[in-house]
TORBA-916330 format. One record per residue (C-alpha): residue number from 1; residue in three letters; z, x, y. Coordinates in pm, 1 decimal. Example, Ala and Ser with C-alpha at 12.3 -4.5 7.8 and 13.67 -1.06 7.14 Angstrom:
{n: 1, res: ALA, z: 780.0, x: 1230.0, y: -450.0}
{n: 2, res: SER, z: 714.0, x: 1367.0, y: -106.0}
***
This chain:
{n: 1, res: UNK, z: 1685.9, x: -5660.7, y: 8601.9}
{n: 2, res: UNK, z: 1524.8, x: -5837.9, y: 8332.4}
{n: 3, res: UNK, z: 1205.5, x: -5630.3, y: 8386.1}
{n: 4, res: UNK, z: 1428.0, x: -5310.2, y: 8349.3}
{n: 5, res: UNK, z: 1550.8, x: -5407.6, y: 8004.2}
{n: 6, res: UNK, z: 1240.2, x: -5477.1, y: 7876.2}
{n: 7, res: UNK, z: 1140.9, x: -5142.7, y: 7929.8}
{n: 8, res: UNK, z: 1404.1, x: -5036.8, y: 7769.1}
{n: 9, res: UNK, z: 1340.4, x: -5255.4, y: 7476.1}
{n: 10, res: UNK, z: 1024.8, x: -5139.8, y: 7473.2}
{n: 11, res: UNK, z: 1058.8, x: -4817.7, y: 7497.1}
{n: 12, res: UNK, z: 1306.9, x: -4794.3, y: 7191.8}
{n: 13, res: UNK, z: 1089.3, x: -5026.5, y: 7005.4}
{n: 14, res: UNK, z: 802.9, x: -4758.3, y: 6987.4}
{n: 15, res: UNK, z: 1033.6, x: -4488.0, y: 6931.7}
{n: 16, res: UNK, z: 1158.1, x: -4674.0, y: 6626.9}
{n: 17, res: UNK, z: 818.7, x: -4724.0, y: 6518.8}
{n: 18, res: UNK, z: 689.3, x: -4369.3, y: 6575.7}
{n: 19, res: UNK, z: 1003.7, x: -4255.4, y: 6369.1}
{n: 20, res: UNK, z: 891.3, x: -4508.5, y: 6096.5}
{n: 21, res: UNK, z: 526.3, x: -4383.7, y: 6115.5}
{n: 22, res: UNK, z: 605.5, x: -3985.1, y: 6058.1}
{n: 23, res: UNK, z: 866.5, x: -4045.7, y: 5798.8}
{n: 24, res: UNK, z: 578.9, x: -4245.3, y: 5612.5}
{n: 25, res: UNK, z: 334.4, x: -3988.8, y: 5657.9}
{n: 26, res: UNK, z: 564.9, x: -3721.6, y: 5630.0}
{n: 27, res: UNK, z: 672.4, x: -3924.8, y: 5244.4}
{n: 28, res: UNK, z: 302.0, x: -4041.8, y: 5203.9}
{n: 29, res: UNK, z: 174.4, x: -3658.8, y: 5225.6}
{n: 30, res: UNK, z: 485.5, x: -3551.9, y: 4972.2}
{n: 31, res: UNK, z: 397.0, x: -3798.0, y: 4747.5}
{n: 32, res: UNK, z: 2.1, x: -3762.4, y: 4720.6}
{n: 33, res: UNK, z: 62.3, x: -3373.5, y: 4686.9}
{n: 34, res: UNK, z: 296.6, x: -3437.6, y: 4382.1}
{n: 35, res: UNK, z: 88.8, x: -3703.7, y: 4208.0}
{n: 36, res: UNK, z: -223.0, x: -3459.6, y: 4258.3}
{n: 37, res: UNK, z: -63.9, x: -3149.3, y: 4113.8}
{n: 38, res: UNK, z: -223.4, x: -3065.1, y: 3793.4}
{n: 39, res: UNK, z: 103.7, x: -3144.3, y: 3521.3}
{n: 40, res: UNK, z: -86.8, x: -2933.3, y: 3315.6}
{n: 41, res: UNK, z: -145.3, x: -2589.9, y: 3566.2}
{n: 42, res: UNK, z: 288.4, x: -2661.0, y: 3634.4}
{n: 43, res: UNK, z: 345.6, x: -2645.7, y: 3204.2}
{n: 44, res: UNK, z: 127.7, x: -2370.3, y: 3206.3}
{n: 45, res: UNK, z: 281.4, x: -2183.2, y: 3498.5}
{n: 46, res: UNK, z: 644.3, x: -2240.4, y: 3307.1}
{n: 47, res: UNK, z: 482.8, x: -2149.9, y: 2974.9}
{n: 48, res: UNK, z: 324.1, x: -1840.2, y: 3081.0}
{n: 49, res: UNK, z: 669.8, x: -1739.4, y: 3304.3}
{n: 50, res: UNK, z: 868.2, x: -1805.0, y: 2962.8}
{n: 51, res: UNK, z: 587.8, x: -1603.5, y: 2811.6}
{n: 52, res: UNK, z: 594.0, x: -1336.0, y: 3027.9}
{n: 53, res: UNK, z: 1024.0, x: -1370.9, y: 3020.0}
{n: 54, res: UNK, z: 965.7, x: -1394.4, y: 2617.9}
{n: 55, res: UNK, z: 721.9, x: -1060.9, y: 2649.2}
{n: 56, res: UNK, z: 985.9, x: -889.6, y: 2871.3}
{n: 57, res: UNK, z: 1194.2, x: -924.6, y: 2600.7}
{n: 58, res: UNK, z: 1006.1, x: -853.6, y: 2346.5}
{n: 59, res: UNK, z: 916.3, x: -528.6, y: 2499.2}
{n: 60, res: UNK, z: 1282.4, x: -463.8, y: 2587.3}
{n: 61, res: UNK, z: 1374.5, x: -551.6, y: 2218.1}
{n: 62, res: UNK, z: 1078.9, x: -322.7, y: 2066.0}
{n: 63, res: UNK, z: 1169.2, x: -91.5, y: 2284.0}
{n: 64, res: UNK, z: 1518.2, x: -116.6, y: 2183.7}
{n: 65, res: UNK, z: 1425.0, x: -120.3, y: 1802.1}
{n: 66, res: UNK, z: 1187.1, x: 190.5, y: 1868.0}
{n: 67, res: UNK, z: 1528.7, x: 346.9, y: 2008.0}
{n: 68, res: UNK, z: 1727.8, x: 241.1, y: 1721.8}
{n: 69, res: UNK, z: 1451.2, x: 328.8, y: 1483.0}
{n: 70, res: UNK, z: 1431.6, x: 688.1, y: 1613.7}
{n: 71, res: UNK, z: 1826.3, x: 694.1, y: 1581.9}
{n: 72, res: UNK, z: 1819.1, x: 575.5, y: 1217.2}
{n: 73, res: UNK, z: 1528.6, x: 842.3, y: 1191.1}
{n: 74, res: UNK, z: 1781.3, x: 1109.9, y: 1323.3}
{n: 75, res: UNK, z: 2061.7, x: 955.2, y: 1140.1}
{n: 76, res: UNK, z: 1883.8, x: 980.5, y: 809.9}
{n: 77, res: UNK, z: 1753.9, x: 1339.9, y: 852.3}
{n: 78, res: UNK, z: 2116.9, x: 1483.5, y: 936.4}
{n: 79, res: UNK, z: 2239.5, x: 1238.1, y: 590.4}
{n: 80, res: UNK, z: 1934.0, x: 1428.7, y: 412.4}
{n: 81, res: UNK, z: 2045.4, x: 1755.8, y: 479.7}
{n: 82, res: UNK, z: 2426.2, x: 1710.0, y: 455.0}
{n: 83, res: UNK, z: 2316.1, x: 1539.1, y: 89.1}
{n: 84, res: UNK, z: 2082.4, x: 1854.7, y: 12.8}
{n: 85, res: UNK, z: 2364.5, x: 2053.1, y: 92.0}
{n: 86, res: UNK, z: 2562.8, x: 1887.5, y: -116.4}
{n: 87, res: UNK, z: 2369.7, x: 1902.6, y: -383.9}
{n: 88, res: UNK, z: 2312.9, x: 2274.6, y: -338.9}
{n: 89, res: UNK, z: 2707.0, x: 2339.7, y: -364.0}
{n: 90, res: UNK, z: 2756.8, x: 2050.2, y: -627.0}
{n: 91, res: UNK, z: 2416.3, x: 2080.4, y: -823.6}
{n: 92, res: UNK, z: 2407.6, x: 1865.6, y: -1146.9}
{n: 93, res: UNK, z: 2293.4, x: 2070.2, y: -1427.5}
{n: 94, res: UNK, z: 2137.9, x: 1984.1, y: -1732.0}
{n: 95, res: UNK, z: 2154.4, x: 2074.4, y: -2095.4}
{n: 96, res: UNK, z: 1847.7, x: 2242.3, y: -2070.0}
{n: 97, res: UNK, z: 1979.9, x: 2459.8, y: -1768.8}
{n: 98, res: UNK, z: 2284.9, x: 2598.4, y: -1977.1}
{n: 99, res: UNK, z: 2118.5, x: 2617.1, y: -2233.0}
{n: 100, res: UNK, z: 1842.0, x: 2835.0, y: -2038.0}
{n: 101, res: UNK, z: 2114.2, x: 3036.9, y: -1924.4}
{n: 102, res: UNK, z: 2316.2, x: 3130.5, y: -2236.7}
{n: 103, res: UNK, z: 1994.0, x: 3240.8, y: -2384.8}
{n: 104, res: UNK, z: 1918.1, x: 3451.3, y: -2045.8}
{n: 105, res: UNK, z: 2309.6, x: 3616.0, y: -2098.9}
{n: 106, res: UNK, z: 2160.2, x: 3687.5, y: -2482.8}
{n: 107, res: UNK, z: 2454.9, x: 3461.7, y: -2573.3}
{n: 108, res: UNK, z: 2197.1, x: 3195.5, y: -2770.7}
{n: 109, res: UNK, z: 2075.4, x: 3251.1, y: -3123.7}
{n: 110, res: UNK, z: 1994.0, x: 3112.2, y: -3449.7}
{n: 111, res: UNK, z: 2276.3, x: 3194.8, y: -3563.9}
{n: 112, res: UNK, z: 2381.0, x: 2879.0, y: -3762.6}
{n: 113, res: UNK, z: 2027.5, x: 2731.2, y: -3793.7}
{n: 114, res: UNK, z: 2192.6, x: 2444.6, y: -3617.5}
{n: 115, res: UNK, z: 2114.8, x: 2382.3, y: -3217.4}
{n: 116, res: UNK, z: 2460.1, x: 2159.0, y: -3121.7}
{n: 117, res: UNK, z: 2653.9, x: 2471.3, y: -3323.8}
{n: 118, res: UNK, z: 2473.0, x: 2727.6, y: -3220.9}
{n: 119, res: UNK, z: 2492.4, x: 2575.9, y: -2803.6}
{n: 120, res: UNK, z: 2895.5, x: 2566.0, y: -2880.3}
{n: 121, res: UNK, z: 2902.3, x: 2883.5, y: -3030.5}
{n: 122, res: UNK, z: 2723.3, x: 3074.0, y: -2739.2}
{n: 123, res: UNK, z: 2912.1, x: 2834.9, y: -2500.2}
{n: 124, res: UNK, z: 3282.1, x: 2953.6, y: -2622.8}
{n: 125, res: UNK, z: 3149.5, x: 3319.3, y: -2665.1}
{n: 126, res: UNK, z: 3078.6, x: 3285.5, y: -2282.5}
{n: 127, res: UNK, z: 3428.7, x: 3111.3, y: -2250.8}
{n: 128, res: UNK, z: 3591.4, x: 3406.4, y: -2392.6}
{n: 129, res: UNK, z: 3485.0, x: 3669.1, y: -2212.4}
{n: 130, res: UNK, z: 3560.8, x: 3523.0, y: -1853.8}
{n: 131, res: UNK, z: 3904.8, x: 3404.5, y: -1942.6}
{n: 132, res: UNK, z: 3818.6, x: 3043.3, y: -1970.2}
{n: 133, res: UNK, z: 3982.7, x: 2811.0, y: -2185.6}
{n: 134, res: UNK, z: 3762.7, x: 2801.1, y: -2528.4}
{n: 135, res: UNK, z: 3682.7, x: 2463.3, y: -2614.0}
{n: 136, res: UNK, z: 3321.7, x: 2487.5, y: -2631.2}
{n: 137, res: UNK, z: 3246.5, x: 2205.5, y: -2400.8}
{n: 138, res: UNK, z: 3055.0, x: 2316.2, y: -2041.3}
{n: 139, res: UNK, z: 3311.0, x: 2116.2, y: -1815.5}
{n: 140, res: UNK, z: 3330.5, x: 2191.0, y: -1402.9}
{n: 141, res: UNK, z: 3498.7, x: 2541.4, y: -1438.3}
{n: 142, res: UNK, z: 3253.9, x: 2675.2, y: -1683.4}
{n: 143, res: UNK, z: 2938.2, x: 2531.0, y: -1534.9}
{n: 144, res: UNK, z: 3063.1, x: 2707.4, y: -1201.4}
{n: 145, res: UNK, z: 3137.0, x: 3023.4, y: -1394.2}
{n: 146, res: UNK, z: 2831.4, x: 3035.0, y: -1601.5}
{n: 147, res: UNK, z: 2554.5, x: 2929.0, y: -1322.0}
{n: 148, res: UNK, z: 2722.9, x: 3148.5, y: -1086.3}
{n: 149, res: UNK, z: 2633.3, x: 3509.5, y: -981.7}
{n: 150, res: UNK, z: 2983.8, x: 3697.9, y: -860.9}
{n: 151, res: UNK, z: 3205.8, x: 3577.3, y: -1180.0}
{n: 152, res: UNK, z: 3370.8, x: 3879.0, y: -1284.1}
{n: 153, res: UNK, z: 3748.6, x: 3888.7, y: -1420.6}
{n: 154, res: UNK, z: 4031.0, x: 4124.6, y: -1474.3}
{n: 155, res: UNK, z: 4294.6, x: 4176.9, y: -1700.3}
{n: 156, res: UNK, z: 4622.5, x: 4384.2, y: -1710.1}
{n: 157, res: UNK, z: 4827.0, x: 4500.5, y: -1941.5}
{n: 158, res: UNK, z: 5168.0, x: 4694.4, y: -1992.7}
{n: 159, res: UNK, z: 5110.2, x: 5080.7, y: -2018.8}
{n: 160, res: UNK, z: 5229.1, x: 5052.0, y: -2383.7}
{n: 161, res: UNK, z: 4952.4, x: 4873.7, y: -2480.4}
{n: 162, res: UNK, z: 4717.8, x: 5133.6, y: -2341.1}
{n: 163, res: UNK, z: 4672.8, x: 5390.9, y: -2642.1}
{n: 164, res: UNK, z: 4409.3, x: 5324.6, y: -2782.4}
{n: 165, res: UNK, z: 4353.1, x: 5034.3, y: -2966.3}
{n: 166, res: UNK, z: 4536.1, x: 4673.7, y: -2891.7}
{n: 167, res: UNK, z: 4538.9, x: 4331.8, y: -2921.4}
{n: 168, res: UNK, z: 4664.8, x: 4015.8, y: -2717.7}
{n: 169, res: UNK, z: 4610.2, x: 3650.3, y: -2812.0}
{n: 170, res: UNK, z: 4687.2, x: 3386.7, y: -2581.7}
{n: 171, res: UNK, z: 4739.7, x: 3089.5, y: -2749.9}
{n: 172, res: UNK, z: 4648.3, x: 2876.3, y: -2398.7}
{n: 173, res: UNK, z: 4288.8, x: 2962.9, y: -2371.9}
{n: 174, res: UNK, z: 4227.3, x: 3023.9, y: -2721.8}
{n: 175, res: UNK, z: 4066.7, x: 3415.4, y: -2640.8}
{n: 176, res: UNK, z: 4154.4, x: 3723.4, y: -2856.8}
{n: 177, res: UNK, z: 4153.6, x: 4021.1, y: -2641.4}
{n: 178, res: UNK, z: 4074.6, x: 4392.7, y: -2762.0}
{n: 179, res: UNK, z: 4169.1, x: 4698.8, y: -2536.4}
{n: 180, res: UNK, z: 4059.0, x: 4990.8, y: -2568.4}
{n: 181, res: UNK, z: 4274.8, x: 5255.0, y: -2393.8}
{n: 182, res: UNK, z: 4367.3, x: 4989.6, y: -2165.6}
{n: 183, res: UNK, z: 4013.0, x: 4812.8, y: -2036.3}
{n: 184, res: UNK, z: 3826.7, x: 4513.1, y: -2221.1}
{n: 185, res: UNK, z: 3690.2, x: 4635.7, y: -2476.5}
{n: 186, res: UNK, z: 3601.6, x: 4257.7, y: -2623.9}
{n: 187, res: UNK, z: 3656.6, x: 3939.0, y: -2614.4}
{n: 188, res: UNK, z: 3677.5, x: 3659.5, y: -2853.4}
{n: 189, res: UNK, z: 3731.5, x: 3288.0, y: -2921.3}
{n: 190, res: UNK, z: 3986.8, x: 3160.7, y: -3204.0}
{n: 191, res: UNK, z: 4125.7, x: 2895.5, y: -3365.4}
{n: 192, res: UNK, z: 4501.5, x: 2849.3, y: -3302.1}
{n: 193, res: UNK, z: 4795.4, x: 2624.8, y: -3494.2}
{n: 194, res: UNK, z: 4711.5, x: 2256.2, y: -3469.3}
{n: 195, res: UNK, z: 5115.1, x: 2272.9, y: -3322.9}
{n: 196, res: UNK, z: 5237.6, x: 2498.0, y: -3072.8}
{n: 197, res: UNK, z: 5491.5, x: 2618.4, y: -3319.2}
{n: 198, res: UNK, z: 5241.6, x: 2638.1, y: -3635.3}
{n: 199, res: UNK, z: 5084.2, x: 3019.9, y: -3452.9}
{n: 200, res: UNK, z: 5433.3, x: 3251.3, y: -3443.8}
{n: 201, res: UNK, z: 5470.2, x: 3420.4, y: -3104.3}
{n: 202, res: UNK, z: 5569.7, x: 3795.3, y: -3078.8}
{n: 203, res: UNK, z: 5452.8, x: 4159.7, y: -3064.5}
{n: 204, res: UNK, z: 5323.4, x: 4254.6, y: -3420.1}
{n: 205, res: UNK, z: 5114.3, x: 4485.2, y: -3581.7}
{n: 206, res: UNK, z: 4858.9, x: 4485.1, y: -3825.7}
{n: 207, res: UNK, z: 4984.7, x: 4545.3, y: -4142.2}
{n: 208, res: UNK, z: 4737.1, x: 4419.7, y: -4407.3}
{n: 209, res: UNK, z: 4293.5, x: 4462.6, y: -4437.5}
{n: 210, res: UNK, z: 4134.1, x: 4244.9, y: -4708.8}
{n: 211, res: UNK, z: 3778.5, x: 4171.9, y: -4754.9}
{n: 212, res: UNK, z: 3686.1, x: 3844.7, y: -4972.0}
{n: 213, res: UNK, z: 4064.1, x: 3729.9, y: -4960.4}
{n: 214, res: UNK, z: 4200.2, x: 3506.5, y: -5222.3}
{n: 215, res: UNK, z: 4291.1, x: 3159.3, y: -5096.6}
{n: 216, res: UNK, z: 4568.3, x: 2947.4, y: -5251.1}
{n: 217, res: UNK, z: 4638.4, x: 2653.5, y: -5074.6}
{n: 218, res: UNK, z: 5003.0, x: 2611.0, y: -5000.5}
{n: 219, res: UNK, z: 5052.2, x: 2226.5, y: -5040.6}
{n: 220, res: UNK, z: 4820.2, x: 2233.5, y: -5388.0}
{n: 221, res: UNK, z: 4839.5, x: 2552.3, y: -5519.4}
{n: 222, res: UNK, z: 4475.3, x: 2525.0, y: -5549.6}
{n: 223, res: UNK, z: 4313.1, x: 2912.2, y: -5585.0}
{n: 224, res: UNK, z: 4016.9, x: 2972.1, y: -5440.9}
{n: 225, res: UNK, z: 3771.2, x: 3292.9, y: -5490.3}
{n: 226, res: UNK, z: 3720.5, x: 3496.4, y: -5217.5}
{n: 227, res: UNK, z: 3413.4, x: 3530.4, y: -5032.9}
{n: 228, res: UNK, z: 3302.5, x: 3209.3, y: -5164.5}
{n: 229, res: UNK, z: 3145.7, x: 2930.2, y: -4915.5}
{n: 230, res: UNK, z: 3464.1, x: 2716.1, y: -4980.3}
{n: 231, res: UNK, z: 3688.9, x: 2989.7, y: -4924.6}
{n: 232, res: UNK, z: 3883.6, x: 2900.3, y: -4591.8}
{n: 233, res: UNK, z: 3964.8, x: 3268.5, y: -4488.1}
{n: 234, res: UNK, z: 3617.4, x: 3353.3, y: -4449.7}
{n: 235, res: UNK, z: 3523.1, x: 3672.1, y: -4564.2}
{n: 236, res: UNK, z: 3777.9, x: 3912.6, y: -4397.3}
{n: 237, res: UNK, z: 4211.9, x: 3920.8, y: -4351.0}
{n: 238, res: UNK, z: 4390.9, x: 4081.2, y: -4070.9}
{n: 239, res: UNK, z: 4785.1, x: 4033.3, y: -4182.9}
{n: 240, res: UNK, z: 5071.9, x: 4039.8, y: -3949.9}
{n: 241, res: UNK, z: 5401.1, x: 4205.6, y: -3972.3}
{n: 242, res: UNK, z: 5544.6, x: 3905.5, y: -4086.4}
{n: 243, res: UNK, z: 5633.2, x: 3921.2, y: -4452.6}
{n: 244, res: UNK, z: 5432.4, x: 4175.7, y: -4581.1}
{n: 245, res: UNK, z: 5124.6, x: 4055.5, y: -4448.4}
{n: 246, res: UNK, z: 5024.6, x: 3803.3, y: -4649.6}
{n: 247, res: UNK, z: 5190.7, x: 3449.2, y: -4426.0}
{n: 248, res: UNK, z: 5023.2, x: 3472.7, y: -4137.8}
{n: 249, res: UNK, z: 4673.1, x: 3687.3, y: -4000.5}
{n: 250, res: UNK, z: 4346.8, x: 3668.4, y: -3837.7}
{n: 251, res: UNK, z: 4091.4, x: 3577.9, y: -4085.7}
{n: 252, res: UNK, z: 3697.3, x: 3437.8, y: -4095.0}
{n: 253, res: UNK, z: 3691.6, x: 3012.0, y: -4182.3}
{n: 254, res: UNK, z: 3445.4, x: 2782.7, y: -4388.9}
{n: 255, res: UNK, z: 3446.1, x: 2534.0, y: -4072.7}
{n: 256, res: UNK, z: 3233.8, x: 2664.3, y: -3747.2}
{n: 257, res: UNK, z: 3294.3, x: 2368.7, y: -3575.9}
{n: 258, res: UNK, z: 3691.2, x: 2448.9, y: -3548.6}
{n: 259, res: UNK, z: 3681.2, x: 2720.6, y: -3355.8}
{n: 260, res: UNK, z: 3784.5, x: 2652.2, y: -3014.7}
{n: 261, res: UNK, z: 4035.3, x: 2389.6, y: -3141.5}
{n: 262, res: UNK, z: 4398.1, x: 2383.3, y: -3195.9}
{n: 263, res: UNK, z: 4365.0, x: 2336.7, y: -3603.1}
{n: 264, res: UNK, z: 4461.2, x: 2601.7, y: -3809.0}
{n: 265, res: UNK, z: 4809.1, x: 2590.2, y: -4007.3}
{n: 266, res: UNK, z: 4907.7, x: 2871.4, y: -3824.8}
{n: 267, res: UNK, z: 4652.3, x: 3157.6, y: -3895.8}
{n: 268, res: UNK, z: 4440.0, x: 3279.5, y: -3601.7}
{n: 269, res: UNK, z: 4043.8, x: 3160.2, y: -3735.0}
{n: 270, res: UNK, z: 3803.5, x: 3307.1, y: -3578.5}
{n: 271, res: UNK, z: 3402.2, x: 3294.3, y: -3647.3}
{n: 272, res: UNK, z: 3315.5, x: 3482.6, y: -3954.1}
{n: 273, res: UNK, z: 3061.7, x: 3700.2, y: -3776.8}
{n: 274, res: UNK, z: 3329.1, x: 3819.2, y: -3517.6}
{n: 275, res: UNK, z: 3574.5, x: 3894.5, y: -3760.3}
{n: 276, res: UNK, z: 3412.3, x: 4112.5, y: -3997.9}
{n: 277, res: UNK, z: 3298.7, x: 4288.6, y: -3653.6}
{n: 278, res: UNK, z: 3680.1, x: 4286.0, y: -3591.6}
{n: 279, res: UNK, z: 3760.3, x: 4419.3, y: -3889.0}
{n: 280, res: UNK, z: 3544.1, x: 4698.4, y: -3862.5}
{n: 281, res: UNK, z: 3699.3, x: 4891.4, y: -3589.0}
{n: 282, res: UNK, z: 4051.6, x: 4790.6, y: -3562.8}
{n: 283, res: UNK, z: 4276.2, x: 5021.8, y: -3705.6}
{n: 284, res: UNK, z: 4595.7, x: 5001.5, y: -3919.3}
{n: 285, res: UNK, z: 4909.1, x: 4923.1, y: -3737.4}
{n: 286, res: UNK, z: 4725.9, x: 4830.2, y: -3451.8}
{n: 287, res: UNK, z: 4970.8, x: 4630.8, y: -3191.4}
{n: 288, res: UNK, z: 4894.2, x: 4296.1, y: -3147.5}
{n: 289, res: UNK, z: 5089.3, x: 4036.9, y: -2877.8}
{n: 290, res: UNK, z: 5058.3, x: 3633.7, y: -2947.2}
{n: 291, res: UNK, z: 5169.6, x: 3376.9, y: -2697.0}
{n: 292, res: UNK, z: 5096.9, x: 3163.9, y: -2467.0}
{n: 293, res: UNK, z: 5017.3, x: 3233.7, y: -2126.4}
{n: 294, res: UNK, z: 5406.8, x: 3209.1, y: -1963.7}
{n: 295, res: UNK, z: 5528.5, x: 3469.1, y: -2216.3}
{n: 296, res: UNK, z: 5227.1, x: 3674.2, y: -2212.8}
{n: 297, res: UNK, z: 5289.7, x: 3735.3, y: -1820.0}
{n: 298, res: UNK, z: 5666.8, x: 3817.8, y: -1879.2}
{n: 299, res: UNK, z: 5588.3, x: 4103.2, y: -2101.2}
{n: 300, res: UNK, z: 5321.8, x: 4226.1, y: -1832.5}
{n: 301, res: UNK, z: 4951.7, x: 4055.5, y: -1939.8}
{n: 302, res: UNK, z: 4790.1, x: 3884.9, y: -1699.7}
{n: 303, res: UNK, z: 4417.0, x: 3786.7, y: -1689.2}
***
């Protein structure tokens, strides 16, 4: 009995020991492979997978960038051409353009031996005959009038006004209008009453032709000699059929730079050059309407 448990101690004893002696080894041969691997070769292995994560990315981002490069590429060329276009329908001209232009129309000249007056005077010339308001300065509508190819206009008139010779001012756009027989026969800018009441409004006729008028001022009584520099009817009179003649009428100016202005004390001004044209072919008792554009339209003239 005793021999039999001996065995048995025995026998367990070297099992425990045999467990004992592979865990060791099995520990010993862990450890010695750990301590042995190169810390160095591990950092490296990390570093390079972190370099090779880092050039994954990289590549992913440049990749990306090269994407959103060619985008902004794209982007930018459809920006260019809707900006081109723009520019195209919205062009900003220069001085020097106009000013190229008028003298292409044959509406530039030396006229005053004075470039700013002699720009105004070709630009409200140009004003005139489209139906623009005259004020001598190129704003949006007359830049798009004047650098433009298709800007032809129209006028009508009542069928009274339509043998031969007649006249229509409209005090709005500043434009004195001759017919002839019913079409445009010309076209010119003016100086209107520095109040809307100051230029009378009504069908009149010409009543009264005077070359070198008399001037006498009615606040001073002041006479001045006709056909003198100073003189502010210019060189020619065109009198309404309002008193006689002699109160109100279209007549030249000694101040160029008012015409296209609201100024006058009720007279119609007009550049002296235009009206001793005018003067030349209008006829006696030639009709002649004045308002403004509402009244105009009610007694049939529309431009």
């Amino acid at each position: 009995m005793f021999k039999k448990r001996s065995k048995i101690i025995a026998s367990l004893l070297i099992a425990v020991v045999l467990c004992f002696y592979t865990s060791y080894k099995i520990s010993y041969k862990k450890f010695t492979s750990e301590t042995y691997k190169s810390p160095t070769t591990s950092k490296v292995i990390l570093t390079d997978s972190k370099s090779k994560n880092d050039d994954r990315n990289k590549d992913k981002a440049n990749s990306n960038k090269k994407k959103e490069d060619k985008v902004n590429k794209d982007n930018n060329k459809e920006v260019s051409k809707e900006t081109n276009s723009s520019n195209k329908q919205n062009k900003n001209y220069t001085y020097e353009d106009y000013f190229n232009k008028l003298k292409e129309l044959g509406l530039y000249s030396n006229r005053f031996n004075n470039e700013n007056l002699d720009f105004r005077y070709a630009v409200l010339q140009f004003q005139s005959s489209k139906n623009l308001i005259c004020d001598g300065i190129i704003g949006a509508e007359t830049s798009k009038y004047l650098m433009s190819e298709n800007n032809n206009t129209t006028d009508s008139i009542p069928e009274c006004l339509k043998h031969g010779y007649s006249m229509v001012i409209n005090k709005d756009t500043r434009i004195l209008t001759v017919y002839l027989y019913g079409k445009v026969h010309k076209k010119y800018p003016i100086a209107a009453g520095a109040s809307p009441s100051y230029t009378p409004e009504g069908k009149f006729t010409i009543v009264s032709k005077l070359i070198n008028p008399t001037w006498i001022s009615p606040r001073t009584g002041q006479v001045v000699p006709g056909g003198t520099p100073e003189n502010p009817l210019g060189k020619r009179w065109l009198g309404l059929s309002i008193d006689g003649g002699s109160m109100y009428g279209i007549h030249g100016n000694n101040s160029p730079w008012s015409i296209g202005t609201d100024s006058s004390l009720g007279c119609i001004r007009m550049f002296n050059n235009n009206v001793e044209e005018l003067f030349d072919f209008i006829p006696m008792n030639c009709p002649i309407w004045i308002g403004n554009s509402n009244n105009l339209s009610t007694w049939g003239v529309n431009f």
